[in-house]
C-alpha positions as CSV (number, residue, x, y, z in Angstrom):
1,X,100.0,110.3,62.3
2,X,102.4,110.4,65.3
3,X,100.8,110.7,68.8
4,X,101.5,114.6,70.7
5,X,102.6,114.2,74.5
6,X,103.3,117.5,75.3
7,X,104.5,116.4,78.8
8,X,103.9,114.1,81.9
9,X,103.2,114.6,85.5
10,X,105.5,112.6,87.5
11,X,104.9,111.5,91.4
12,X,106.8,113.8,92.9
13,X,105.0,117.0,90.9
14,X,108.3,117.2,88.5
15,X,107.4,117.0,84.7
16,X,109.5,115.6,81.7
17,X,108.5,116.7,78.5
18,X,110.7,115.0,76.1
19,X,108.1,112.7,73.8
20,X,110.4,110.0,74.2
21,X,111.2,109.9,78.0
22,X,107.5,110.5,78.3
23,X,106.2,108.1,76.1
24,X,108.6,105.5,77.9
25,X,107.4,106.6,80.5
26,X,103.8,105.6,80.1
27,X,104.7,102.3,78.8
28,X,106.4,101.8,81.7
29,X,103.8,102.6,83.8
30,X,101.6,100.1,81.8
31,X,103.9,97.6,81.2
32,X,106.2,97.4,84.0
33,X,109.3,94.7,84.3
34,X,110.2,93.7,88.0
35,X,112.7,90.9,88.8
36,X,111.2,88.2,90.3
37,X,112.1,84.8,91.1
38,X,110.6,81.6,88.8
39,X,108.5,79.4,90.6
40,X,109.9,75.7,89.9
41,X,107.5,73.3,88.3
42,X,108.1,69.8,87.7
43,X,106.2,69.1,83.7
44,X,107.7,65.8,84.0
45,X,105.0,63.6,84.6
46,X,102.5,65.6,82.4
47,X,99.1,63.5,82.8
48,X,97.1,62.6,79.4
49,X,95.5,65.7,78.4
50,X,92.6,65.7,75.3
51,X,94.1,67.5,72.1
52,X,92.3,70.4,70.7
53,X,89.8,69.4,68.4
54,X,88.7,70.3,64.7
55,X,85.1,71.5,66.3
56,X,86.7,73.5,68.5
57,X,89.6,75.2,66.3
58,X,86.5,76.0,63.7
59,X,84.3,77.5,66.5
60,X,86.9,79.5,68.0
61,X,87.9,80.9,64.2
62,X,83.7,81.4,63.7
63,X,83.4,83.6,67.2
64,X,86.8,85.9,65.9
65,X,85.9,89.3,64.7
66,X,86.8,90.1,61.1
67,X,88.7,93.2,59.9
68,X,90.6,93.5,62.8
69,X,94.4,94.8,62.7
70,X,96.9,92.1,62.3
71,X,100.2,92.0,64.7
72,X,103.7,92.2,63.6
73,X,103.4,88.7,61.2
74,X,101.0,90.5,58.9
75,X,98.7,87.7,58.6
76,X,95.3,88.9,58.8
77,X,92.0,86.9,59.7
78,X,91.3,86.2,56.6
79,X,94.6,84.5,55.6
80,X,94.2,82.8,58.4
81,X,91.2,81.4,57.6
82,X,92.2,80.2,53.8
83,X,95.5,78.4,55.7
84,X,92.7,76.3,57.8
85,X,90.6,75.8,54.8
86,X,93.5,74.4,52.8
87,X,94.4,72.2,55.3
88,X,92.1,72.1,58.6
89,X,93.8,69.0,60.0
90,X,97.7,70.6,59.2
91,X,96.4,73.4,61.0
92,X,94.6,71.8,64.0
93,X,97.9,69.6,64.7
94,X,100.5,72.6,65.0
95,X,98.2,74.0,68.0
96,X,98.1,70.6,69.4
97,X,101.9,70.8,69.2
98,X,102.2,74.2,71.0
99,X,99.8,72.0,73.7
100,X,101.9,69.4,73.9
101,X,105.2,70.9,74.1
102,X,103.8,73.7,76.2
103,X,105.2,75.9,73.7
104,X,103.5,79.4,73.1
105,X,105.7,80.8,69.8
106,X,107.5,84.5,71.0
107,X,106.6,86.1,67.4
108,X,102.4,85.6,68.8
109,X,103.8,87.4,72.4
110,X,105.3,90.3,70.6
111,X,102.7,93.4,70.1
112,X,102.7,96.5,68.3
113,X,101.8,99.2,71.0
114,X,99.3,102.2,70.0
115,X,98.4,104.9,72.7
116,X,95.1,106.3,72.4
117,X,94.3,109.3,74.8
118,X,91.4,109.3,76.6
119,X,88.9,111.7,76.4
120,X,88.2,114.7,78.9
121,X,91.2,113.3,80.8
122,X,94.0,115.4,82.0
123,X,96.7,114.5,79.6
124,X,99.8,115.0,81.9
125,X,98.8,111.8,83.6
126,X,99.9,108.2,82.2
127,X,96.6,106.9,83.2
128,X,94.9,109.3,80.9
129,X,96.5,107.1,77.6
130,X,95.1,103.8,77.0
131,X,97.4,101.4,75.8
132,X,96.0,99.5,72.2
133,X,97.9,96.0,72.1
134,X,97.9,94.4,68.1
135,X,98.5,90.5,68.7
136,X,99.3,88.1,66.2
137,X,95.9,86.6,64.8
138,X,98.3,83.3,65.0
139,X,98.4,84.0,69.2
140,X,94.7,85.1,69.1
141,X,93.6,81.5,68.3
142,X,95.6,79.6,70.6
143,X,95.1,82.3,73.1
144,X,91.1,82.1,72.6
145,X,91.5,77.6,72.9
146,X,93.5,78.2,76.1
147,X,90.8,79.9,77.4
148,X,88.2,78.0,76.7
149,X,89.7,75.3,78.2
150,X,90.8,77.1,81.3
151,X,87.3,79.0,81.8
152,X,85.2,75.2,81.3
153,X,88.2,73.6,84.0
154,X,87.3,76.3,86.6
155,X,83.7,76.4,86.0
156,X,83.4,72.6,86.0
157,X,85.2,72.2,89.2
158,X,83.2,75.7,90.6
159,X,86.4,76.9,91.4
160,X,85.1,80.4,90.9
161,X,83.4,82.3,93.8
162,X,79.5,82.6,93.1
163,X,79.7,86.6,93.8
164,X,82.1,87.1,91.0
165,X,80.4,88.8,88.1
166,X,82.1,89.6,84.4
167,X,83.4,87.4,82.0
168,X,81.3,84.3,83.0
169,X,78.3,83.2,81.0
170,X,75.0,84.0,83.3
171,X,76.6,86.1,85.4
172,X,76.4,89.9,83.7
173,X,75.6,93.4,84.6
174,X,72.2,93.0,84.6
175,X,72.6,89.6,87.5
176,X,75.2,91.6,89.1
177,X,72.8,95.0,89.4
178,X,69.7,92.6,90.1
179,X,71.6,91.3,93.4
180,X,72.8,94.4,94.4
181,X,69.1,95.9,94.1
182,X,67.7,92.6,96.3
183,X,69.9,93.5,98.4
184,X,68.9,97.2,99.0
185,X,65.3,96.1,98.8
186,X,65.4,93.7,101.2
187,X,66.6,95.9,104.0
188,X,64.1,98.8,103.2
189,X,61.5,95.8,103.3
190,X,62.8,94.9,107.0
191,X,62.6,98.5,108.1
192,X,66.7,98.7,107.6
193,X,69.2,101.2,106.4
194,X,71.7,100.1,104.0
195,X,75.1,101.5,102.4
196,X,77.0,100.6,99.3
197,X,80.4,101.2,99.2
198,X,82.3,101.4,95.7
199,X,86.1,100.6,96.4
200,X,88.2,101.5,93.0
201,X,91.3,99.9,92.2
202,X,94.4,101.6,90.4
203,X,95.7,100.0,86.9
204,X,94.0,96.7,88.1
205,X,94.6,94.4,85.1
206,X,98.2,95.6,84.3
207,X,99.8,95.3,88.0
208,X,99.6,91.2,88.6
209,X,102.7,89.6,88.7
210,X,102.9,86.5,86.4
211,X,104.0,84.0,89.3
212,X,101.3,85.2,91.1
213,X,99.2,84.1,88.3
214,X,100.8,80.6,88.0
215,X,100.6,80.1,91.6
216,X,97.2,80.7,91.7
217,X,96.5,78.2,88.5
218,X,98.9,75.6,90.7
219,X,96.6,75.4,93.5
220,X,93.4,75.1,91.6
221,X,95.2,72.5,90.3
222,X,95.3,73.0,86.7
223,X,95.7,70.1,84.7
224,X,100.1,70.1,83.8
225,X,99.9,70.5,80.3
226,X,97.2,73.6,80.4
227,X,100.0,75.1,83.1
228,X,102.7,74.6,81.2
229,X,101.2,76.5,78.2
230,X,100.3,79.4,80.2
231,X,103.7,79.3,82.1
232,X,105.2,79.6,78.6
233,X,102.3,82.6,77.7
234,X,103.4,84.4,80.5
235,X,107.0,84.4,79.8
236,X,109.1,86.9,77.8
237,X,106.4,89.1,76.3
238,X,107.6,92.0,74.6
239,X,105.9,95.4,73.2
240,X,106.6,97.3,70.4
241,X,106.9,100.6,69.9
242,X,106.1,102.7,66.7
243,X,109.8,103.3,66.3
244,X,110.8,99.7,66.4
245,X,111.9,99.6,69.9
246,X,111.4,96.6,71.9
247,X,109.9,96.8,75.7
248,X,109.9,93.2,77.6
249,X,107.7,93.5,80.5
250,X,106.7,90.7,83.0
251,X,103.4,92.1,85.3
252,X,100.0,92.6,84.5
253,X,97.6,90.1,82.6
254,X,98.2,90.5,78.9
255,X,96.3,93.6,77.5
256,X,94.4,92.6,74.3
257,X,94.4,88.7,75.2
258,X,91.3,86.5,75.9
259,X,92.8,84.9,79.1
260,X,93.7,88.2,80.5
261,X,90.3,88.6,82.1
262,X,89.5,84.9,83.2
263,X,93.3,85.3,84.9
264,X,92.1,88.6,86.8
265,X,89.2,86.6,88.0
266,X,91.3,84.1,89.6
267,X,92.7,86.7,91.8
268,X,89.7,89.0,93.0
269,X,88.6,85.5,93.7
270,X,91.1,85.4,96.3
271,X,89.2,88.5,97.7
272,X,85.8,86.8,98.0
273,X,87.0,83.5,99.2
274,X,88.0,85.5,102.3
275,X,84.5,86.8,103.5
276,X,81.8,84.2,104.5
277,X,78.4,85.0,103.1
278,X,76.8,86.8,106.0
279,X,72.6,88.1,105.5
280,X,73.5,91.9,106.3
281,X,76.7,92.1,104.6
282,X,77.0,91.2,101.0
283,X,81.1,91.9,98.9
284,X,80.7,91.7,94.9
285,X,82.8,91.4,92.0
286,X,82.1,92.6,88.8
287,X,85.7,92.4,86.9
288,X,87.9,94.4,88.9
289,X,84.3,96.8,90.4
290,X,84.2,95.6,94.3
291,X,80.9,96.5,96.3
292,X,80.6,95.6,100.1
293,X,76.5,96.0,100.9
294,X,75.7,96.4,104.4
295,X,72.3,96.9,106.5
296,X,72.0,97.7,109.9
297,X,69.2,99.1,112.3
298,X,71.2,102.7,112.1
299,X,73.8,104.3,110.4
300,X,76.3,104.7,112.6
301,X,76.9,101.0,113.1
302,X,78.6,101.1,109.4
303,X,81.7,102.4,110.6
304,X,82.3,98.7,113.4
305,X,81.0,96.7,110.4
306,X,83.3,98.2,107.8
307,X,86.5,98.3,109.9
308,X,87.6,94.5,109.2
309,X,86.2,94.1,105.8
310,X,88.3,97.6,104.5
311,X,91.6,96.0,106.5
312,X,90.5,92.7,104.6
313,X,90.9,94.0,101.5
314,X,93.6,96.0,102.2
315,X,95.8,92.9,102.4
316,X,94.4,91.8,99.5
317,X,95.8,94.0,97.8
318,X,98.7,94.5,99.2
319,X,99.5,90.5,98.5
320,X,98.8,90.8,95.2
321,X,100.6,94.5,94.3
322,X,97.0,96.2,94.3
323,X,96.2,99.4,95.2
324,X,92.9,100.9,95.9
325,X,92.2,104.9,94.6
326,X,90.9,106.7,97.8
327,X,90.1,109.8,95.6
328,X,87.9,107.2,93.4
329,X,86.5,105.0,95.8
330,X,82.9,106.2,97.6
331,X,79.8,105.4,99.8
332,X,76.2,106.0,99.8
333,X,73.5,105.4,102.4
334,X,69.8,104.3,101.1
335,X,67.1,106.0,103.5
336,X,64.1,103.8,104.9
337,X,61.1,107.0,106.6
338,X,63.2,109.9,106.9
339,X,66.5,111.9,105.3
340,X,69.8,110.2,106.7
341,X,71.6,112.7,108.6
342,X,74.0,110.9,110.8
343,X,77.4,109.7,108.1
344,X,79.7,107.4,109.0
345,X,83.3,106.8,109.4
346,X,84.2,104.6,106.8
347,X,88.0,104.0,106.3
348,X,90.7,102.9,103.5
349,X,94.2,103.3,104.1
350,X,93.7,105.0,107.9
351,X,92.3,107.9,106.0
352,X,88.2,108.5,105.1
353,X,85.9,107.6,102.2
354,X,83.9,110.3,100.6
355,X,79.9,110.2,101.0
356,X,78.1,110.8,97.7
357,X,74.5,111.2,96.7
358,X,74.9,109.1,93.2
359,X,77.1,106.6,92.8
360,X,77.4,104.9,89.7
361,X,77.7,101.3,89.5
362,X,78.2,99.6,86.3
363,X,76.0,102.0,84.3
364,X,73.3,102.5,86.6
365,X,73.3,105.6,89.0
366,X,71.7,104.7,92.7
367,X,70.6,107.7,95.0
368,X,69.8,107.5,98.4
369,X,66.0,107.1,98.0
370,X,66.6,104.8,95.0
371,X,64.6,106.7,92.8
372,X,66.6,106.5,89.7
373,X,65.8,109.7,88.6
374,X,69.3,111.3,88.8
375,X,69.7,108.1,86.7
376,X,67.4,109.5,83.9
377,X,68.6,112.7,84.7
378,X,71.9,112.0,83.3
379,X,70.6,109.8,80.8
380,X,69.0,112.6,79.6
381,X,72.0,114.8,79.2
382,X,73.4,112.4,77.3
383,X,70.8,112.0,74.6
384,X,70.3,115.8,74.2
385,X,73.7,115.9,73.5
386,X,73.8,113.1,71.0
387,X,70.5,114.5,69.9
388,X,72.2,118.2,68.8
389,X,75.4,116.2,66.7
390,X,72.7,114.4,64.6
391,X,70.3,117.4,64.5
392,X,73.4,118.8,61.5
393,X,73.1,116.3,59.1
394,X,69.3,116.0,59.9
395,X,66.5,119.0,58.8
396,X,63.3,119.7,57.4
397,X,64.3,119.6,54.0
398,X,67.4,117.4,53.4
399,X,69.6,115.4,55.8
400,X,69.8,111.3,56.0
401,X,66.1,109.9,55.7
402,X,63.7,109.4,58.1
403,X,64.4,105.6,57.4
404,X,67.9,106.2,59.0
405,X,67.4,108.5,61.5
406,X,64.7,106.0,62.8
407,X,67.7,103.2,62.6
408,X,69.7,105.3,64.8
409,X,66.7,105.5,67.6
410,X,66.3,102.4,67.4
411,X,69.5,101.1,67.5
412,X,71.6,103.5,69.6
413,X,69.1,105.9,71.4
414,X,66.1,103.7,72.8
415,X,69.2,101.2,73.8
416,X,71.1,104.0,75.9
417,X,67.8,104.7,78.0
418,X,67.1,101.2,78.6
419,X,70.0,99.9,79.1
420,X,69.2,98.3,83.1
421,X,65.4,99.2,82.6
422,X,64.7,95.6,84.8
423,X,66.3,97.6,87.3
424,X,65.5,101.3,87.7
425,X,61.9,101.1,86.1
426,X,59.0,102.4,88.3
427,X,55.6,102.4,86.8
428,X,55.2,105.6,88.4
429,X,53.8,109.1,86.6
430,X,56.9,110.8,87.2
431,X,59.1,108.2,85.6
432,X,57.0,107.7,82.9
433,X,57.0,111.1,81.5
434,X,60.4,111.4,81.9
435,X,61.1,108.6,79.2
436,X,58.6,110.5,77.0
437,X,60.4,113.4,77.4
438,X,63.7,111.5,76.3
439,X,61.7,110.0,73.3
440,X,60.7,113.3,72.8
441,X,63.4,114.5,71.1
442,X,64.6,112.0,68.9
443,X,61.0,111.5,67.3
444,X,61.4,115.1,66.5
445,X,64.1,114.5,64.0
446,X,62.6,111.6,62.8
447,X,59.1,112.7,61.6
448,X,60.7,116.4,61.1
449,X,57.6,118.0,62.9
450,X,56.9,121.4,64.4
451,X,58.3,121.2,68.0
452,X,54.6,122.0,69.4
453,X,53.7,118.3,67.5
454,X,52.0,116.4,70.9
455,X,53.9,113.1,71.5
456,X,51.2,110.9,70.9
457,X,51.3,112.1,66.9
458,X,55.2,111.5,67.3
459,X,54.6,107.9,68.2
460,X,51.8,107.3,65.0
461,X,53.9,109.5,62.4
462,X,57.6,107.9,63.0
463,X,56.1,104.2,64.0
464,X,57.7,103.9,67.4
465,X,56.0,102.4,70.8
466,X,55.9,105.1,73.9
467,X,58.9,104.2,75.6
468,X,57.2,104.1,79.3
469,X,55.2,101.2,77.5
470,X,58.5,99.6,76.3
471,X,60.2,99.8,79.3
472,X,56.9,98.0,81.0
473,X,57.2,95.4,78.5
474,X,60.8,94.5,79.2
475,X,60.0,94.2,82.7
476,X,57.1,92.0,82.1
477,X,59.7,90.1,79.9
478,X,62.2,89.8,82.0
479,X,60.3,89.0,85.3
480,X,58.6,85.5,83.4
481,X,61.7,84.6,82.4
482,X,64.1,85.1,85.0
483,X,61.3,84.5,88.2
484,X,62.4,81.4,90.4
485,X,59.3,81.0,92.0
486,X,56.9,79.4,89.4
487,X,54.6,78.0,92.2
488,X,53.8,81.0,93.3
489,X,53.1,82.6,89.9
490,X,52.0,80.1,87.0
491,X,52.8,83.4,84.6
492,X,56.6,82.6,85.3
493,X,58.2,80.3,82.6
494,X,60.5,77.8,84.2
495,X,62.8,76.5,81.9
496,X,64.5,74.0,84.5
497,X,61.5,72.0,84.5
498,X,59.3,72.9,81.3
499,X,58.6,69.7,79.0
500,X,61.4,69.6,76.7
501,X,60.2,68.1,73.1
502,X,62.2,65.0,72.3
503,X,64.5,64.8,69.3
504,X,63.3,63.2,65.9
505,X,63.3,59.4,66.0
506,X,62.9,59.1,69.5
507,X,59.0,58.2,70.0
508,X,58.6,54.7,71.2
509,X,55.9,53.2,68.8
């Protein structure tokens, strides 16, 4: 079925409503060409580089997800597999080729373009259609080793800014929230008042140029033969359309890749590299999320501290061909005693950032007192609503099975209210019964009760813990294994230094 674009908006307030000039048109936008000049690299004194190995090749094929779409060679996953079975060493040896010769094949660059609106998103705008890239399972492979190696190079050689969240193993959402909430904590704790400022930027991932991108891999000195891969990988790339026409584009990391990400990281890295750690000013990364954390005795002096790190940023992006949403980006002040009143001047491109009372930050929703109850607030919404869809295929007397419907709590629901519990959670009356009101609902369609049933039946009929115990758990959990201070506490499990139990065969007699 052929995508409806019923027109696009253009900058000037114009529209074009032609589905070809306006599907161009948002491939364009996503996958722009600019002319740009090649940066010279000698590859003539390549150093000795290790190959690829079988272990390697074998892991990387184990880690692929199966049944997904194959690109424009037809060769599925599982084809793919069987070839390597046939022949593993065959198969290993061509990708050390592509190493060697720094040759990535243009058949694994080409990809078959699918637009997929999003939803509740004004569809006049380009932004509003994401862009689905199908790559060559061939390309996937070699993609996925090139990564690897690139991701252990900058890692090994911490080339990577400690304040750089996403994409790096250890350093998720939850780390990312955790020092963000420190943060916040530690200023309340000092009698301080802090703000968080969210700065959004436009189309981040597809508006890098490529030599950007090499220069950047040149001077963390990436080993010749890695560089001359990716110089080939970032080199006549060209998109498909559904009607067979070709689109050659040459900014933006690679939508759909595996090195696309690690690639992004190298340049917000830029970002942080510029601002020295500071005790009342903290700027974090989470993929292309930036937060600048500042505390101060009042409010007022946010607008002085601000000024440098905004016009910081600014040429950041500017350098790179970034650009920051005003509309999108926000600020929010977290009281110490009493209700801020006094809001600052905070500025991006000479013009002022909104103030908001939530802002969300990679799933979690902080308000000014850092209650987190707007948080549950809005979690709430959302499981009502997901509640009422499987409330039609579930009644009293037919429907799925309890069986199933408990699955789904399990599964989808209990995760969606947790999801940052180490966070948010207050053992606190107010919280609590919130999450049994949230439980509330779903426990209903799983024991198929009258709706004047008391919860603590709910719980014993459909087998399920009370979620305010849950969430206590986790904590608990989480707090023995991730506490740093196991002098203080003996209940916290330090894995640094716990006895590890030798391998077989290694007692002495």
């Amino acid at each position: 079925m052929q995508l409806r674009i019923e027109k696009i908006k253009l900058a000037n307030g114009n529209y074009i409503e032609s589905f070809r000039e306006c599907r161009n048109f948002i491939i364009k936008s996503h996958f722009p060409y600019i002319q740009r000049e090649n940066i010279e690299i000698n590859y003539e004194e390549c150093e000795e580089y290790p190959a690829f190995t079988l272990d390697e090749v074998e892991m990387c094929l184990d880690k692929m997800k199966k049944g997904k779409a194959p690109g424009e060679d037809g060769f599925t996953l599982g084809i793919i597999k069987e070839i390597y079975l046939a022949d593993p060493v065959w198969f290993v040896e061509m990708l050390n080729n592509c190493l060697n010769f720094g040759y990535f094949p243009n058949l694994w660059k080409e990809s078959r373009i699918v637009l997929i609106p999003k939803a509740n998103k004004d569809l006049s705008s380009y932004e509003s259609y994401r862009p689905i890239c199908l790559l060559a399972i061939w390309g996937k492979i070699l993609d996925k080793l090139m990564t690897q190696r690139l991701v252990n190079f900058l890692e090994t050689n911490n080339l990577l800014d400690r304040r750089q969240y996403g994409f790096r193993e250890g350093k998720g959402t939850l780390t990312a929230l955790k020092e963000v909430s420190k943060f916040v904590a530690s200023a309340k704790n000092d009698g301080l008042v802090s703000c968080m400022i969210s700065l959004d930027i436009k189309n981040a991932f597809n508006s890098i140029n490529w030599s950007d991108i090499m220069q950047l891999l040149i001077e963390c000195r990436v080993p010749l033969k890695l560089l001359k891969l990716f110089d080939s990988f970032l080199s006549e790339r060209t998109a498909i359309l559904e009607d067979g026409t070709r689109w050659e584009y040459n900014v933006g990391v690679p939508q759909g890749s595996s090195c696309g990400p690690i690639l992004w990281l190298l340049v917000a890295n830029e970002a942080l590299r510029s601002f020295n750690e500071n005790e009342n000013v903290l700027v974090q990364a989470f993929a292309d999320d930036f937060v600048i954390l500042l505390k101060a005795t009042a409010s007022y002096k946010f607008s002085d501290m601000s000024k440098d790190i905004m016009l910081q940023f600014e040429q950041w992006a500017n350098t790179y061909n970034l650009k920051f949403s005003k509309s999108k980006s926000k600020y929010i002040m977290f009281k110490v005693r009493k209700n801020i009143t006094h809001f600052p001047g905070i500025y991006l491109y000479e013009k002022r950032i909104s103030y908001t009372n939530e802002l969300k930050y990679l799933g979690i929703i902080f308000d000014p007192g850092l209650t987190f109850m707007t948080h549950l607030n809005r979690v709430q919404e959302k499981i009502i609503k997901i509640n009422e869809k499987l409330r039609r295929i579930i009644r009293a007397t037919w429907g799925i099975r309890p069986e199933m419907s408990k699955e789904i709590y399990l599964t989808i629901l209990e995760r969606i209210i947790l999801y940052g519990v180490e966070i948010w959670y207050k053992d606190k009356v107010k919280m609590n019964m919130k999450l049994l009101q949230m439980q509330r609902y779903p426990l209903l369609s799983i024991t198929r009760t009258y709706k004047t049933t008391s919860n603590e039946a709910l719980q014993v009929l459909s087998g399920c813990i009370p979620l305010d115990l849950k969430a206590q758990m986790l904590v608990e959990i989480d707090s023995k294994i991730r506490g740093v201070d196991s002098f203080s506490d003996p209940s916290v499990i330090d894995f640094e230094k716990e006895e590890k139990i030798p391998p077989l065969g290694s007692y002495e007699n």
